[in-house]
C-alpha positions in Angstrom: -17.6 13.4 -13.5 -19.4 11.3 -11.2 -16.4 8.8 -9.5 -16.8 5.4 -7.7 -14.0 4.5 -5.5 -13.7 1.1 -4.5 -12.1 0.5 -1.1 -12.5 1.0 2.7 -9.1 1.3 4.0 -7.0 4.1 4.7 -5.7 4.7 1.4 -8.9 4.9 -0.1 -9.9 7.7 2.5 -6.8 9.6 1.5 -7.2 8.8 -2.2 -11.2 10.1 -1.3 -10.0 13.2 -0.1 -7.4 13.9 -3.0 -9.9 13.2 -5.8 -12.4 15.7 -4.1 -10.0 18.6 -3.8 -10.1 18.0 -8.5 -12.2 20.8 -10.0 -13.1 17.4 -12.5 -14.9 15.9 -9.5 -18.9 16.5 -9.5 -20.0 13.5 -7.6 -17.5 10.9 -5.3 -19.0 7.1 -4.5 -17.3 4.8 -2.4 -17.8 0.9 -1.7 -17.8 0.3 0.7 -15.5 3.0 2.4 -15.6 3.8 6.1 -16.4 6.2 8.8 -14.3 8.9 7.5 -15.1 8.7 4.2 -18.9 8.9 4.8 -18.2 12.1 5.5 -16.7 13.4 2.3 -18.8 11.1 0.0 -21.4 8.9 -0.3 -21.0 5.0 0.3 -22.4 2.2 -0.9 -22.5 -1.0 1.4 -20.6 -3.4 -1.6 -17.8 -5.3 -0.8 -14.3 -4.6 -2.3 -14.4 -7.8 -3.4 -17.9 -8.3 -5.1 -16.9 -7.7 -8.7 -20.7 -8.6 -10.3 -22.3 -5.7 -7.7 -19.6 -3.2 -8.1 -19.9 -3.8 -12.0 -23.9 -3.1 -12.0 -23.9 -0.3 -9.8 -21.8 1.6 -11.8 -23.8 1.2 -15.0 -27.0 2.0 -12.5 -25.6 4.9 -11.7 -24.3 6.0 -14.7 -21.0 6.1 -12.8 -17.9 8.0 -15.3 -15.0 6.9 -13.7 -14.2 4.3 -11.5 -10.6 4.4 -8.9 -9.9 1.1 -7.8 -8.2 1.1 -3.9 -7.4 -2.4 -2.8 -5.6 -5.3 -5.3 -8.2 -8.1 -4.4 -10.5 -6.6 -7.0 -7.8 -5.9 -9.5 -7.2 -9.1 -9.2 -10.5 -10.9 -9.7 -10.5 -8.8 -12.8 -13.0 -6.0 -12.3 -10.7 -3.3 -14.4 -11.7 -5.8 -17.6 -15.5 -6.5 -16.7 -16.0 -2.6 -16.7 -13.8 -2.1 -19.3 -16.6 -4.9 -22.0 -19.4 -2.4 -20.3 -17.5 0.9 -21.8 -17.0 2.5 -18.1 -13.5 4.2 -17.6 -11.2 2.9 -15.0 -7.9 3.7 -13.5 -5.9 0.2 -12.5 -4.9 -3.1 -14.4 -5.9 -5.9 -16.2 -6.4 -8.9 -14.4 -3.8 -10.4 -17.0 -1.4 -7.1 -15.8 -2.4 -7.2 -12.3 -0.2 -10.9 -11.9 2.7 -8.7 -11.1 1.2 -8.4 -7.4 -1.0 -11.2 -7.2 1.7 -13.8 -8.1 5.3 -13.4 -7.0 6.2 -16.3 -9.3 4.9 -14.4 -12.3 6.6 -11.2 -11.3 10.0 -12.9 -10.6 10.5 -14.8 -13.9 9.2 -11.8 -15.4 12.1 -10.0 -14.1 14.7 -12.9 -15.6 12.8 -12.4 -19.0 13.3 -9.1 -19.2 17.0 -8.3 -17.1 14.8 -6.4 -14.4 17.4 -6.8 -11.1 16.1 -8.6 -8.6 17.5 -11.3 -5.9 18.0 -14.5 -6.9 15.5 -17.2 -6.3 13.4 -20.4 -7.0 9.8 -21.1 -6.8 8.3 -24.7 -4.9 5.2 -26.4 -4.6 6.3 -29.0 -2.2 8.0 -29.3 0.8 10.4 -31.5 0.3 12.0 -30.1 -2.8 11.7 -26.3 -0.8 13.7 -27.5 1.9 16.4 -29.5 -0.4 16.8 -25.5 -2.0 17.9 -24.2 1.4 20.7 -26.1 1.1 21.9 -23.9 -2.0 21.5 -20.6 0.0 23.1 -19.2 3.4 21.2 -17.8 6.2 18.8 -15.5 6.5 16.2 -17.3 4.1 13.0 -14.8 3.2 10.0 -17.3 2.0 7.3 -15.8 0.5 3.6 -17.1 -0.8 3.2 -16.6 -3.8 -0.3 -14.9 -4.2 -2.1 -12.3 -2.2 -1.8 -13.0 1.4 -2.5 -8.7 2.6 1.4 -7.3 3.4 1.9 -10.2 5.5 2.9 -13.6 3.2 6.9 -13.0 3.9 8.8 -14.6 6.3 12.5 -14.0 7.2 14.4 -16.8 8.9 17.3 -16.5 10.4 18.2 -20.2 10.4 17.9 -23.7 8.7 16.0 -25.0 10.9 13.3 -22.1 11.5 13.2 -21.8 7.5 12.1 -25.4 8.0 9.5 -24.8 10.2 8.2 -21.8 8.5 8.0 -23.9 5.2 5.9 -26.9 6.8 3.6 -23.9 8.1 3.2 -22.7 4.4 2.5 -25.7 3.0 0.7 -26.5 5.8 -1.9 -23.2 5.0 -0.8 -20.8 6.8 -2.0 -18.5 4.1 -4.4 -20.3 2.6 -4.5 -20.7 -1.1 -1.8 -18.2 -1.6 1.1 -19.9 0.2 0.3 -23.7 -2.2 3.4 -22.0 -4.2 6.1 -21.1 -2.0 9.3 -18.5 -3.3 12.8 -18.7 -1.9 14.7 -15.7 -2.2 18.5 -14.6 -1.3 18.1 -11.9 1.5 19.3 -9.1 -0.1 21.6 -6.1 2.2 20.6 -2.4 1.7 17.9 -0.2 2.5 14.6 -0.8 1.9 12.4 2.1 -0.1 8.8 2.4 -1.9 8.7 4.0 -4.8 5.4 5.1 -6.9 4.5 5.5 -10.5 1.5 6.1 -12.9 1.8 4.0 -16.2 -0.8 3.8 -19.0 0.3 1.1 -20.7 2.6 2.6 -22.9 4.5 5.3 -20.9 5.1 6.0 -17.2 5.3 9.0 -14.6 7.5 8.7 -12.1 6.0 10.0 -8.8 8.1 9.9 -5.4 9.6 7.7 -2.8 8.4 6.8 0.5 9.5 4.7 3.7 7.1 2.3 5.0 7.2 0.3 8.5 6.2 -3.0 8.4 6.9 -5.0 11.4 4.5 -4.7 14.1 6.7 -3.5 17.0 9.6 -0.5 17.4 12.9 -1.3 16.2 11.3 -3.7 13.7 10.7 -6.5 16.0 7.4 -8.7 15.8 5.6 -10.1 12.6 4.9 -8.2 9.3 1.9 -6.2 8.8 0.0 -4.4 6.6 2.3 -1.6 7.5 2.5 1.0 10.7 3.5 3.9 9.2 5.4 5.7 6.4 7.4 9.0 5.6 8.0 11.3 2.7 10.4 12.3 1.6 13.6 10.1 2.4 16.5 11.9 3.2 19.2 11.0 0.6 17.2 9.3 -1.8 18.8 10.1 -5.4 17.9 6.9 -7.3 14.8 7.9 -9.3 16.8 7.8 -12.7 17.9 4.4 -12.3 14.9 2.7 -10.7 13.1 4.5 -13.8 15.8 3.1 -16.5 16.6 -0.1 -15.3 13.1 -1.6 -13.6 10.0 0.9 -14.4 10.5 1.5 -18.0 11.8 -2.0 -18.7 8.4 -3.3 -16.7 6.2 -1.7 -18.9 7.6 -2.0 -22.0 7.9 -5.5 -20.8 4.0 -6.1 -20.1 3.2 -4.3 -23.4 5.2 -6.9 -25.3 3.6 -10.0 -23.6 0.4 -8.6 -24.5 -0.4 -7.5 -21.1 -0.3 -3.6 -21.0 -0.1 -2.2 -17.4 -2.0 0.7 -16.9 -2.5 2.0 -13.5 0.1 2.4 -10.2 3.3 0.4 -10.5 4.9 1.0 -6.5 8.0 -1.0 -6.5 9.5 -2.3 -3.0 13.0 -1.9 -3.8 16.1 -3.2 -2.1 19.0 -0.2 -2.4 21.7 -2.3 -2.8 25.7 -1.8 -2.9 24.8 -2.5 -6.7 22.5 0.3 -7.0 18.4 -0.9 -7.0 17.0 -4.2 -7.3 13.1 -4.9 -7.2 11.7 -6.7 -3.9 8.4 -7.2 -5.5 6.0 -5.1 -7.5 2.2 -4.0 -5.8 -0.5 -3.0 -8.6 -1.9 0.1 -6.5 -0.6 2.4 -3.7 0.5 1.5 -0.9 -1.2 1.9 2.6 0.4 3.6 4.4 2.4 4.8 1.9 -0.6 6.5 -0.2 -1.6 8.4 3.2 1.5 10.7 3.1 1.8 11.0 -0.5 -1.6 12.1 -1.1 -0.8 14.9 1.6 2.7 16.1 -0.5 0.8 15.6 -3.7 0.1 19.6 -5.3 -1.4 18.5 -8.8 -5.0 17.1 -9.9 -4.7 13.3 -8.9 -8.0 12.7 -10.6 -6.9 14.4 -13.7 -3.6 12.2 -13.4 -5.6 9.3 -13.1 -8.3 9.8 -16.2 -5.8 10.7 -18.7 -3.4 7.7 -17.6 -6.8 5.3 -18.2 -7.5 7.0 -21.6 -3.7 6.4 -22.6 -2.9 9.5 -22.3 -0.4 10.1 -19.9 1.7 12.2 -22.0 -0.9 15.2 -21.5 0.0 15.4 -17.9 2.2 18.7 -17.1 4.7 18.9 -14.4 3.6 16.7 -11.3 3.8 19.5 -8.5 4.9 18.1 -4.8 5.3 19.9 -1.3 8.8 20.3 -0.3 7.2 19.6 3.7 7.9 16.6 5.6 5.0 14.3 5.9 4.6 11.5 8.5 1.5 8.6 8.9 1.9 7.1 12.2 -0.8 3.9 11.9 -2.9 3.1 15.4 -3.9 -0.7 15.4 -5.9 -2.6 17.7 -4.3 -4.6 19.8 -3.4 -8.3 19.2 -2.9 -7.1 15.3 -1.9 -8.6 13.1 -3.1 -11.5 14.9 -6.3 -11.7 17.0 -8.0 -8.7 17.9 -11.2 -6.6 19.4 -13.8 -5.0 17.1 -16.7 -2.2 17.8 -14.4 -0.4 20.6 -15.1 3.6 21.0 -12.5 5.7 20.2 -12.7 9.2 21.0 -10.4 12.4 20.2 -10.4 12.5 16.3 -12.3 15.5 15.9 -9.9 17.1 18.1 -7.0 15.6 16.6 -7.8 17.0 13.0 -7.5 20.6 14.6 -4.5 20.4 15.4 -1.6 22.4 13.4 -0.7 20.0 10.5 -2.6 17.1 11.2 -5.4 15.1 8.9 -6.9 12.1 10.6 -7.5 9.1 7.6 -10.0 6.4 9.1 -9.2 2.9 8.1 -10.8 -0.1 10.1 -13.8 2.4 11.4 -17.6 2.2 11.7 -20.3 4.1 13.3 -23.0 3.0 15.9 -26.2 3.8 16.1 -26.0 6.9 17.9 -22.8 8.1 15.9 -20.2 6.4 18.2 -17.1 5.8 16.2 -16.2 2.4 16.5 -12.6 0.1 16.0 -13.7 -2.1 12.9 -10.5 -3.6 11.6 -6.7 -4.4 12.8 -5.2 -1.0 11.3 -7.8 1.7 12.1 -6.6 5.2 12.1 -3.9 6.8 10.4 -2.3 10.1 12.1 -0.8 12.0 9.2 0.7 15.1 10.0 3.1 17.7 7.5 5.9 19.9 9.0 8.6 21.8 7.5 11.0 19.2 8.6 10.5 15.3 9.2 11.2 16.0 12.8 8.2 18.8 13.0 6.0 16.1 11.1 6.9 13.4 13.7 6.5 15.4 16.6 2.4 16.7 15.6 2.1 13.4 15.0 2.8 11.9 17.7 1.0 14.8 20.0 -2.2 13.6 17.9 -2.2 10.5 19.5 -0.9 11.6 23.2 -2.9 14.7 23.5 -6.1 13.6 21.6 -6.9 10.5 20.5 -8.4 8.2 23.3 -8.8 4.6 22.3 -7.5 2.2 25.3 -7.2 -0.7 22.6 -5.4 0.9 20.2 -1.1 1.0 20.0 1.3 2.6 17.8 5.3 2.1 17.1 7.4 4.9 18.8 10.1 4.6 16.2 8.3 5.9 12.9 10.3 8.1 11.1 13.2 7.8 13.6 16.0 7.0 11.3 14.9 10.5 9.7 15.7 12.3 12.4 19.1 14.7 13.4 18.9 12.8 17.0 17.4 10.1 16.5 14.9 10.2 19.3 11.7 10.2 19.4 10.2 11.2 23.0 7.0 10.1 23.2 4.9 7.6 24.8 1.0 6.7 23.9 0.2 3.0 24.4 -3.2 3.7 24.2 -5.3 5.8 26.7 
């Protein structure tokens, strides 16, 4: 087959060099990718988000398949336009895709259908939003309602920041995605990402991962797109339940309001004293998250993906995983996820992908002129590396970045993966070199 993946992250570099590892695989497009994924397939210079050019250069081509990364395009509804034009496609319906691209949706979806979930309320004012904090006790989480890229939740620890933080959303801080504003209970547990392939009438339950989103160690600083992940987590036994009591009831759910979800369902899930509860649904895998189960992942993830878009999902044999330890330590550019420098030359990745256990996935990345790789984004390289143990995986990790990687503007957390570990430490110390 001759496959178009959409994206340019570092999922989509991952889920590049997954799909060309399937015997099914004759010819891998991506738009508009990056400097890593130039190297294992040819890209196209179309933006994720330019629905019309993505749709037309597929029938050009005579593309077979299309794999779409990133939700912004899921959302603007490419999965339907290719679907009228008789292309295959792995993701969701616009229609389906409103359980990412609108909390509010998502949440009274959950009430409809006794999906567990923290109680809540949804605002398009101000005034009525702050009246609400009256009902709840400290900490408040706010959230936008539509896409606003991993970073449209905010935790207050007090009335009166809650306040503040609520005048900044309605104010614009994210833009057209914060004009409805959620108000949810802050739930107590543990915090866990958990993946599955649906095609509209059934779903495959893959694995769990952790993901890291606050900028700094010890989860200090505002969210981000997320700084790393681990697979597997130690003592996770909840796949039954999250299964019976949220994924099954989710699809069977869209089927019957007409909207059939076919594609990834990862579900951020609070592990409460009352067993799971949902956090909110994303319609695609998570980045980092993707970057750590693509390295565990055995089986054919193209084959996983075609038959899921044909509806077939039931034709998919046992999912095969490795039992090793896999760790994505993300290296931003400073300032993220505010402010930061572009075109930067980073040096060492080469040499970091020799090393025992390690794969290098490009994320914010370009190329000069004379081959130079470049910083081109906030998140730009993600150091995955697979041990035996979560401790081995940390460790050749982290020796990527100190020993090899050399990009003064970049920083990492120290802490990713620590509450994995026997000891808890993690001795390292690359701030950039």
């Amino acid at each position: 087959m001759k496959i178009l993946l959409i994206g340019s992250g570092g999922r989509e570099h991952a889920l590049a060099w997954k799909i060309n590892q399937s015997p099914l695989c004759e010819q891998l497009i991506c738009a508009p990718g990056n400097a890593g994924i130039c190297e294992i397939a040819d890209c196209v210079d179309i933006k994720a988000d330019d629905v019309d050019g993505l749709v037309q250069f597929a029938l050009r081509e005579a593309v077979n398949f299309v794999v779409v990364g990133p939700e912004v395009p899921l959302a603007l509804g490419i999965v339907d336009d290719l679907t009228q034009q008789g292309i295959a496609v792995f993701g969701p319906t616009e229609a389906a895709a409103m359980l990412e691209s609108s909390k509010a949706f998502t949440k009274d979806f959950c009430t409809r259908h006794d999906i567990p979930t923290a109680k809540y309320d949804v605002f398009t004012n101000v005034a009525d939003a702050k009246a609400y904090l009256g009902e709840m006790s400290a900490p408040y989480v706010i959230k936008a309602d539509g896409l606003a890229a991993g970073k449209g939740v905010v935790i207050a620890e007090t009335k009166e920041e809650a306040e503040r933080e609520l005048d900044e959303f309605f104010s614009g801080k994210f833009g057209d995605a914060g004009e409805c504003v959620l108000i949810e209970e802050f739930m107590t547990g543990h915090e866990i990402s958990f993946f599955a392939i649906a095609d509209g009438k059934s779903v495959l339950p893959l694995i769990a991962a952790q993901d890291h989103k606050r900028a700094f160690d010890g989860d200090k600083g505002p969210n981000t797109g997320g700084m790393g992940a681990y697979s597997p987590v130690p003592g996770f036994d909840d796949e039954k339940r999250i299964m019976d009591e949220i994924l099954i009831p989710t699809v069977r759910g869209m089927a019957a309001e007409s909207a059939p979800f076919t594609g990834v369902l990862f579900a951020g899930l609070m592990m409460t004293a009352d067993g799971p509860k949902l956090i909110e649904y994303n319609v695609r895998f998570g980045d980092p998250e993707c970057q750590v189960l693509m390295r565990r992942l055995n089986s054919d993830l193209l084959d996983m993906m075609f038959k899921a878009a044909k509806g077939r999902l039931v034709d998919v044999g046992l999912v095969e995983w490795s039992r090793d330890a896999v760790v994505n330590v993300v290296v931003a550019a400073k300032g993220y996820p505010g402010s930061y420098a572009k075109g930067e030359v980073i040096k060492g990745v080469d040499a970091a992908n020799q090393m025992d256990g390690v794969q290098v996935f490009h994320a914010g990345t370009t190329r000069s002129q004379d081959g130079a790789l470049l910083s081109a984004g906030g998140r730009v390289l993600n150091i995955t590396a697979q041990g035996k143990t979560v401790a081995q995986a940390v460790n050749r990790a982290y020796k990527a970045i100190d020993e090899a990687v050399n990009w003064p503007g970049g920083f990492v957390r120290r802490d990713i993966a620590k509450q994995a570990l026997p000891n808890k430490l993690c001795q390292t110390s690359f701030e950039g070199k």
